[in-house]
Each structure stands twice: as structure tokens, then as C-alpha cells.
C-alpha positions in Angstrom: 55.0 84.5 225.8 57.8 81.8 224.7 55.2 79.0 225.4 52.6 80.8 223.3 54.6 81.2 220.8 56.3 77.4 221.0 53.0 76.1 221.2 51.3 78.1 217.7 54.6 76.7 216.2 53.7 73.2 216.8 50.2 74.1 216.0 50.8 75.2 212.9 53.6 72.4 212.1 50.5 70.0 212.9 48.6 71.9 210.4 51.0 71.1 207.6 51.0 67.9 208.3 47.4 67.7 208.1 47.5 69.2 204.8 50.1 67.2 203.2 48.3 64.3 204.4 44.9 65.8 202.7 47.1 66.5 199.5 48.1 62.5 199.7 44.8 61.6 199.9 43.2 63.2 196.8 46.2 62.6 195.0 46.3 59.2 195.8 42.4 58.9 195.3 42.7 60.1 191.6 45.1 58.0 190.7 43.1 55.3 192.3 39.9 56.3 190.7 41.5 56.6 187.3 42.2 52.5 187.0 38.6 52.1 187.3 37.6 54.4 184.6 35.9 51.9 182.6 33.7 50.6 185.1 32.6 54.5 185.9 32.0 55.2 182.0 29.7 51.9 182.6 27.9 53.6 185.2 27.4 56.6 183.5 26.2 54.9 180.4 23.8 52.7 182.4 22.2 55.1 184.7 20.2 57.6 182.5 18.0 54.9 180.6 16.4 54.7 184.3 14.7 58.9 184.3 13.4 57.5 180.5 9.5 58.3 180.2 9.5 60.4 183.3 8.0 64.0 183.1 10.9 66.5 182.9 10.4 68.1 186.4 10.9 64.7 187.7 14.2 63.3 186.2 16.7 65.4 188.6 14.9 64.4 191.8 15.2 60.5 190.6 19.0 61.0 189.9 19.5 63.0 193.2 18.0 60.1 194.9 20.3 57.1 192.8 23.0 59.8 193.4 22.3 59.3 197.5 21.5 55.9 197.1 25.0 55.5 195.3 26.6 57.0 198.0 25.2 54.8 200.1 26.2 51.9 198.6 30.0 53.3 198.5 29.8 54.7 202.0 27.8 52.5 204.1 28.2 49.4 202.5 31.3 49.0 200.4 33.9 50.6 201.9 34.0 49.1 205.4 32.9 45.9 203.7 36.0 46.4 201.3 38.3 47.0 203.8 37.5 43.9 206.2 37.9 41.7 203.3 41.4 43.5 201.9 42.6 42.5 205.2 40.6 39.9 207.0 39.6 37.9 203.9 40.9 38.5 200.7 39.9 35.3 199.2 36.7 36.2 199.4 36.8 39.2 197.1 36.9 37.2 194.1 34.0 35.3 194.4 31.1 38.1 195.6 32.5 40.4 192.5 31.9 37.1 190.0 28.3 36.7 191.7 28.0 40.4 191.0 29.5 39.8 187.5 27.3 37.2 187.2 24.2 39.5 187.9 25.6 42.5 185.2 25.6 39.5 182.6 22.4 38.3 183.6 20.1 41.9 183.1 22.2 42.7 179.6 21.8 39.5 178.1 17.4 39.9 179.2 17.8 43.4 178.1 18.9 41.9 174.5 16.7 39.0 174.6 13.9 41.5 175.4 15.0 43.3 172.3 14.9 40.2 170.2 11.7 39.0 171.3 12.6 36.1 172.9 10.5 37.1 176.5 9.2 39.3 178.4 11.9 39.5 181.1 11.4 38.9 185.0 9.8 42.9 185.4 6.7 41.4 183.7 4.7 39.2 186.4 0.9 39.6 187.2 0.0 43.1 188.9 2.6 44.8 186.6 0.0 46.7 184.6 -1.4 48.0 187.7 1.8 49.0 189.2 3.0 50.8 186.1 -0.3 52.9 186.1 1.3 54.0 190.0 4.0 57.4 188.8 5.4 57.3 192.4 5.5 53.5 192.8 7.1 53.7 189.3 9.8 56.2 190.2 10.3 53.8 193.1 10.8 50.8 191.3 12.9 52.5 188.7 15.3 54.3 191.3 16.0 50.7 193.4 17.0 49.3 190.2 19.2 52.1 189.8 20.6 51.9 193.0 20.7 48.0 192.8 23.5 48.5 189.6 25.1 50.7 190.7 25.7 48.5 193.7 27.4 46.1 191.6 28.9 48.9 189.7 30.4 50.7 192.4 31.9 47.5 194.2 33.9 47.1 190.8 34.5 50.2 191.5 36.3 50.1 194.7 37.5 47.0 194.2 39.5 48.4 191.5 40.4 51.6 193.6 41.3 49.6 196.6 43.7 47.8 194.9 45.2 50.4 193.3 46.3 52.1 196.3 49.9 51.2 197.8 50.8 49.1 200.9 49.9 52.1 203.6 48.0 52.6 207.2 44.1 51.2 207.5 42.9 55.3 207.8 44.7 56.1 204.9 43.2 53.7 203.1 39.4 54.4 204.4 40.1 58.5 203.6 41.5 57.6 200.2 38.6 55.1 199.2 35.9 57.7 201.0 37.5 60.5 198.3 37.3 58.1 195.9 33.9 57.3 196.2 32.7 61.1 196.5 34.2 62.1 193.4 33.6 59.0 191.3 29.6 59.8 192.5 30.0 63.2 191.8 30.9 62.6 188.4 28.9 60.2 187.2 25.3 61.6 188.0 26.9 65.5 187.7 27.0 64.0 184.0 23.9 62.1 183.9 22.0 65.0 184.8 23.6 66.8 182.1 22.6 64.2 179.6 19.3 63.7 180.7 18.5 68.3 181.0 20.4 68.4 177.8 17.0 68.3 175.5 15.1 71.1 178.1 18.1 73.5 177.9 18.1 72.9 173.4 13.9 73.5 173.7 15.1 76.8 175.7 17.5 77.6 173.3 15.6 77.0 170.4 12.0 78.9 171.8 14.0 81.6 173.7 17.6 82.7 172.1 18.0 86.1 170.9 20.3 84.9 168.3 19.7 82.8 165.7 22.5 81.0 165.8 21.7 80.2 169.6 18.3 78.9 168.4 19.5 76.9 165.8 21.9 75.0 168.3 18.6 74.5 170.3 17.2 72.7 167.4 20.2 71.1 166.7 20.1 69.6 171.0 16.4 68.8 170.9 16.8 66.8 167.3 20.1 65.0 168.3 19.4 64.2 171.9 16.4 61.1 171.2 18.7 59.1 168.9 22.1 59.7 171.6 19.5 58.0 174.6 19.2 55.3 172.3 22.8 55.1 171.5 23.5 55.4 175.4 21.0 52.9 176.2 22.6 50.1 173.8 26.0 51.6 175.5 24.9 50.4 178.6 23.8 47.0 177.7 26.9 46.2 176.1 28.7 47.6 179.6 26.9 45.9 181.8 27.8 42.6 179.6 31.9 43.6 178.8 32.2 44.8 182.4 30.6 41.3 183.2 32.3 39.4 181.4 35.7 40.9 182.2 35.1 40.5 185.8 34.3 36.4 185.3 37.1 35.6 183.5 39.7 37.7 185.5 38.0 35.9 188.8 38.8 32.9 187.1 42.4 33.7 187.0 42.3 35.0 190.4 41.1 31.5 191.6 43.8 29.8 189.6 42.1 29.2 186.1 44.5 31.3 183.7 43.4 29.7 180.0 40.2 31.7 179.2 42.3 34.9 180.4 45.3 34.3 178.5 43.4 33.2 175.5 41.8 36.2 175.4 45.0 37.9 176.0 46.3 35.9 173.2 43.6 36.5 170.9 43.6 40.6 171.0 47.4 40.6 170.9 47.2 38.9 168.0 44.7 41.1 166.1 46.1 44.3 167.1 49.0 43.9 166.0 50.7 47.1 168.4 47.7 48.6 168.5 46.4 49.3 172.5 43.2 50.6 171.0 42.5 47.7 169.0 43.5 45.1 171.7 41.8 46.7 174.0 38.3 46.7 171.9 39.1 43.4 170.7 39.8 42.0 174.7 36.2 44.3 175.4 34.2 42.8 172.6 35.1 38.7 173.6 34.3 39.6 177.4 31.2 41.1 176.1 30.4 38.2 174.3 31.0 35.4 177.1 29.0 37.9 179.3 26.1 37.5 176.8 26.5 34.1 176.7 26.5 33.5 180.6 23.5 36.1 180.8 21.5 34.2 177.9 22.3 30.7 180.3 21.3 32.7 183.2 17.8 33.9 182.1 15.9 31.2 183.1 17.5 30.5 186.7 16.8 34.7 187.1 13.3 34.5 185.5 12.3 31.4 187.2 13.7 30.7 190.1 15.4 33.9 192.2 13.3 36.9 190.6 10.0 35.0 192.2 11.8 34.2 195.5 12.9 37.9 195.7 9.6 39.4 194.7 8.0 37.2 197.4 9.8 38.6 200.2 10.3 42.8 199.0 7.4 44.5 199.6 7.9 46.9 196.7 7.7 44.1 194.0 4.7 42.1 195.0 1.6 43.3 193.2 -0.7 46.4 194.1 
């Protein structure tokens, strides 16, 4: 009876340590998560101009499959990935989240060359008009490129994360960055889907509340909702370019060239005189605009040269 009861002791002693070592992991995956906040408001801004133009019945099955997709990415890909490089190769971190960098740039700058008329950007090539006539093919392409950002997104992401966490055990830093990268998902496309469902629950509101006051906020949803896509969709442009930006000239410094970093230090120190706010939007808005000026030198080497070569070997982009 002794040994059963000696041996539910250390039972349950293992069982606290379990916990506590549970307990460490969120705790230390929420503080982690939280230095990469901008890069997940990016990802949330980003990701529901991708559902636009879809029929309403269809917009949570796209985002439940970026939301596996993204998962994926983090999962599968980035967090072994991650962890080889944090301690096999961590010289080689720097460079693959510049290429990445170097890609956000790339599709904002098209995005607001697109807007001012100066192309057509590298998704219009011959058999376009015939694919776009295709829904599912559509929802297809529309969800890789989704899942494609949020790639690049999400290894900011980590990156970010993994560094954040303190010199500790190679499990503890998988369960940590496998939190991480659960509740960073969750977040993000839990909130896109709100935003995107946000004008079906005002057009309930407004056809079906018993109050007026409820059908009036209905109204108010449905009116508001078209102009804040458009405002989120210009939100994620400018992301993808700040986030860009920010990671190119912090790789830079990272490989040992400190001036465009401290000038830009300099610079926002300078004009916010105390103020974090202001330094940090000052900081955001001259990464933003290096990031649009990399993308605009970019276009034509996307366009011209790797948008072909990739369309010639994936399936899903060659014409129907």
C-alpha cells in the first residue's frame, strides 16, 4: 500500500512539473508572439483583400483553407526550418528573410503601380481571361497567393518570435514556437473572418432586428463596411512595403552595413522629438518608402524574368 501510495506521489509531482512547464510555454509564447505584433497586424491587413469578389457562402471556406495553409507554413515548414538554422546556421537567416523582404516589396510596389496605371502586373499573361471565367480555379489561385504571403509573413513572424525567446533547451524552444504559431494563426484569420462576415451579419441586422436601433446598426455595418475593405486593402499594401522595407535595411545591419539603419534611426529621432509614436511612424513611413522603391526596381526582373520561369513550371499558372 506504501508503494502505491509513493508511487501516485511521484505521479502526481510529475504532473506538476508538466504543468509548470505548460504554463512556461504559453507564457513564454505570448511574450514571444507580442515582439512580432507588427508583422501579424500585416497579415491581418493583407489577407482579407484575397475572399474580395467571392460569393458570400464562399469567403469562410477560402480563409479556412489560408488558415490551414498558414499552419502549414508555420508547422511544417518554418519551425523545424527555423530551428536548424538558429542553431546549425544562423548566418543564414538574414539573407532568406531579405529575399523574402525582397518579395513583400516587390507585390506592394506592382500593387501601387497597378493603381497608377503604369502595367498590368505579372497576374495578367495570355489565358488569364479564360482562367478568371474558372470560380474554383479562381478560389485556387487566390488562396495560394494567400498562402504564398503569408509564408513570407509568418517567417517574419517566427523569426521575430524565435528570437525573442531566452537561451533554453531545443524542445522548449519547438513547444514555445508551435504555441506561437497556433495562436498567432488563430488570431489573425479568427479576425479576418470577422471582417470579411461583418457586412452579412449588418444585412441580418438591418432586414431582421426587432429593434430599431438593431436595424439601424445593420445599416450602419452594411454602409461602412465597402469603404473599411478599401481602407484595409491600402493597409496592406503599405504593410507588405514597411514590413519590407524594415526587414532590408535591418538585414543590412545584420550583415555589417549599419548607415541606412542608423540614418533612419537618426532621422525619426530627430522628428519626434520624445515622441515613440511619432518615431515609430516616421521609422515605418522611410522603410515603406525604400520598400517602394526596391519594389518599383524589382518589377521588371518579377514581370519579366522569374513570374514566366515560375508560371512555366506550376501547373496551376499556365493557361487553361
Amino acid at each position: 500500500m506504501s508503494g502505491l501510495l509513493a508511487l501516485l506521489d511521484d505521479v502526481a509531482g510529475i504532473a506538476k512539473v508538466a504543468a509548470a512547464s505548460v504554463d512556461d510555454v504559453i507564457g513564454q509564447a505570448v511574450k514571444s508572439g507580442s515582439k512580432a505584433a507588427g508583422a501579424v497586424i500585416d497579415d491581418a491587413a493583407v489577407t482579407p483583400k484575397y475572399v474580395q469578389g467571392f460569393a458570400a457562402e464562399r469567403e469562410l471556406p477560402i480563409i479556412w483553407r489560408i488558415t490551414k495553409g498558414s499552419l502549414k507554413n508555420k508547422l511544417l515548414y518554418l519551425l523545424p526550418v527555423g530551428l536548424f538554422l538558429a542553431n546549425f546556421a544562423p548566418w543564414a537567416i538574414p539573407p532568406l528573410l531579405m529575399l523574402g523582404g525582397a518579395y513583400l516589396c516587390f507585390e506592394g510596389a506592382e500593387k501601387v503601380a497597378h493603381v497608377l496605371g503604369w502595367g498590368h502586373g505579372h497576374d495578367d499573361y495570355p489565358g488569364k481571361a479564360a482562367e478568371v471565367q474558372d470560380p474554383a480555379h479562381l478560389e485556387e489561385q487566390k488562396a495560394a497567393g494567400a498562402i504564398k504571403t503569408d509564408f513570407i509573413l509568418s517567417a517574419e513572424i517566427m523569426t521575430i518570435s524565435l528570437a525573442a525567446i531566452p537561451d533554453s533547451n531545443f524542445w522548449f524552444e519547438a513547444a514555445t514556437l508551435a504555441a506561437v504559431a497556433v495562436m498567432i494563426t488563430v488570431a489573425v484569420y479568427g479576425s479576418v473572418a470577422l471582417i470579411v462576415k461583418a457586412d452579412d451579419v449588418g444585412l441580418a441586422l438591418a432586414s431582421g432586428g426587432r429593434l430599431g436601433a438593431t436595424r439601424a446598426l445593420g445599416r450602419g455595418i452594411v454602409r461602412v463596411m465597402p469603404g473599411f475593405m478599401k481602407v484595409l486593402t491600402i493597409v496592406g499594401t503599405a504593410a507588405m512595403l514597411w514590413v519590407g522595407g524594415s526587414i532590408i535595411v535591418h538585414g543590412l545591419a545584420v550583415l555589417g552595413w549599419h548607415g541606412p539603419e542608423h540614418l533612419i534611426y537618426g532621422i525619426a529621432k530627430t522628428v519626434a522629438a520624445g515622441s515613440g509614436f511619432i518615431e515609430w511612424a516616421v521609422k515605418a513611413g522611410i522603410d515603406g518608402l525604400l520598400g517602394l522603391g526596391l519594389g518599383f526596381l524589382l518589377i521588371p526582373v518579377g514581370e519579366k524574368v522569374i513570374t514566366p520561369i515560375w508560371r512555366s513550371i506550376s501547373p496551376s499558372k499556365k493557361s487553361v
